[in-house]
C-alpha positions in Angstrom: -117.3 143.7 0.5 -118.7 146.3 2.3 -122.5 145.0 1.7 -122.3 140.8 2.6 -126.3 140.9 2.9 -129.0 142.7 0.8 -132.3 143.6 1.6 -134.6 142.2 -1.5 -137.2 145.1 -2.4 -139.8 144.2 -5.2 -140.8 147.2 -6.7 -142.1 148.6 -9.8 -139.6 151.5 -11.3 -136.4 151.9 -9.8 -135.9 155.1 -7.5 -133.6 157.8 -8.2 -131.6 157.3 -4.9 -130.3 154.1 -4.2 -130.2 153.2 -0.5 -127.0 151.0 0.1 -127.4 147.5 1.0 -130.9 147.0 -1.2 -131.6 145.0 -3.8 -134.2 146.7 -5.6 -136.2 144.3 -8.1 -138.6 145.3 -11.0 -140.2 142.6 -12.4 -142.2 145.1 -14.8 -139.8 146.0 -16.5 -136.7 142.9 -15.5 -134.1 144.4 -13.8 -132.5 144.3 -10.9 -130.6 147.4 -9.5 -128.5 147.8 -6.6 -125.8 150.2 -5.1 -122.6 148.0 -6.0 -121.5 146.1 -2.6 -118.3 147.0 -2.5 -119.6 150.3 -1.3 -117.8 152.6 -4.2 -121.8 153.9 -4.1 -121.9 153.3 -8.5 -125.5 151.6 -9.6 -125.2 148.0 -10.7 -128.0 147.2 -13.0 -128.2 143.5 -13.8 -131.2 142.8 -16.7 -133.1 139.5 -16.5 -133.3 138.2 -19.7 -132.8 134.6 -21.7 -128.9 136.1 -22.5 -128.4 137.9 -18.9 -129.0 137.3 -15.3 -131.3 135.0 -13.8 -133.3 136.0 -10.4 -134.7 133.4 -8.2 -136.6 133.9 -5.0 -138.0 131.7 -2.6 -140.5 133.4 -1.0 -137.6 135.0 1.3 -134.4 135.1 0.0 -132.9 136.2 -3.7 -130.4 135.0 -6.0 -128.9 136.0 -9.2 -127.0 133.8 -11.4 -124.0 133.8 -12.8 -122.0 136.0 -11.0 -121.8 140.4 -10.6 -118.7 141.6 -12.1 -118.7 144.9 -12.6 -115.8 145.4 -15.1 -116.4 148.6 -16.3 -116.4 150.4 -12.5 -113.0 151.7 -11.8 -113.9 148.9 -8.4 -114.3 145.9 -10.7 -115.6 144.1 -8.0 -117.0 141.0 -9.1 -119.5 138.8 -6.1 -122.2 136.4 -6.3 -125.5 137.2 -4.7 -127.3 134.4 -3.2 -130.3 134.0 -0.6 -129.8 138.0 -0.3 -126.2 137.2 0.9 -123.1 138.6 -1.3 -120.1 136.1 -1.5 -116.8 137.8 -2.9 -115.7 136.4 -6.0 -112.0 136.2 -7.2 -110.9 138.8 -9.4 -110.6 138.6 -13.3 -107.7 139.4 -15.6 -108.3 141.7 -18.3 -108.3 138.2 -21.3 -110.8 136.8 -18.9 -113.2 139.7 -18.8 -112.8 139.9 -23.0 -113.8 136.7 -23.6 -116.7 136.8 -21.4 -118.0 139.8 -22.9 -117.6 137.9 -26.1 -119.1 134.9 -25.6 -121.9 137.7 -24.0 -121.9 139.6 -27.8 -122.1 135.9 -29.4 -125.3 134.5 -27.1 -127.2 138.0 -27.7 -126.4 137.8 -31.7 -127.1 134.0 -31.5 -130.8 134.7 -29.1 -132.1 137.7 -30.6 -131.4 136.5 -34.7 -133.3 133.5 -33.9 -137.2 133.0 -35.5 -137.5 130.3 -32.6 -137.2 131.2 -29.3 -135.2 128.8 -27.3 -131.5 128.8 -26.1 -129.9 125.6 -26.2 -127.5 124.7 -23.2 -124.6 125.4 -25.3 -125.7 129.2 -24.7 -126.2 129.1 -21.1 -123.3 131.4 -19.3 -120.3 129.9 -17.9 -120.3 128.6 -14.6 -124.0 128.1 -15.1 -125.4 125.5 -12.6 -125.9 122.1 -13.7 -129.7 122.4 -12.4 -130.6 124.7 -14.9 -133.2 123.7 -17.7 -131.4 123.3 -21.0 -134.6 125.4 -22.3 -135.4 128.8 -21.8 -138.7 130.2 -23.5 -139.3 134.1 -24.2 -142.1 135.6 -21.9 -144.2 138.6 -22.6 -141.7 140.8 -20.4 -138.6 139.2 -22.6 -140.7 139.7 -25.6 -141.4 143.5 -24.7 -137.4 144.2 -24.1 -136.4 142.6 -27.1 -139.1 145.0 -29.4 -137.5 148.2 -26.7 -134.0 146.8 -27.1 -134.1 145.8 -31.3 
């Protein structure tokens, strides 16, 4: 990896120009963007919602959960960012990356076609970690995508 540390910068819209390195964070509209670390220079956006990423921050550092793989970069790098560092991950082979976009299409159908609005553990991503709550609940911000996205 080029990038092994990110600089977290909460902001409100994303900027045209991504400096290498940051980790630009809109909680307004939940997303996180960033230039992709293995400095190929292609944007990496990573949407928080109930079916994507998950962004935690500790008053210093920032994590995302699960994993960055960017399978559709001719890099395919795949890393974990956490407590602004970025950790290599191993690569995937091409069944792997199918059936996680899959089981992605399934949790999405499976969230979003639901007149509750919880995700049982069964839906959390693979290689979630065990700390997680088994129950997610929509915020306004989820609620707002959904309505953009459906």
């Amino acid at each position: 990896m080029k990038h092994d540390v990110l600089e977290p910068r909460f902001i409100k819209a994303v900027p045209r120009d991504l400096e290498p390195g940051v980790l630009y964070v809109s909680m307004e509209y939940g997303t996180v963007v960033h230039s992709c670390c293995c400095g190929c220079g292609f944007e990496v956006v990573t949407p928080l919602t109930p079916t994507d990423w998950r962004l935690t921050f500790d008053g210093e550092g920032v994590s995302l959960w699960p994993s960055v793989g960017s399978w559709y970069l001719p890099c395919q790098s795949h890393y974990v960012i956490e407590d602004n560092r970025v950790w290599e991950a191993g690569p995937w082979s091409k069944a792997r990356i199918e059936a996680e976009l899959s089981r992605d299409k399934r949790a999405k159908t499976k969230f979003y076609s639901r007149s509750d609005t919880t995700i049982e553990p069964s839906d959390a991503p693979i290689d979630a970690p065990a700390s997680r709550s088994s129950e997610v609940r929509l915020t306004g911000l989820v609620v707002r995508l959904r309505r953009w996205f459906f």
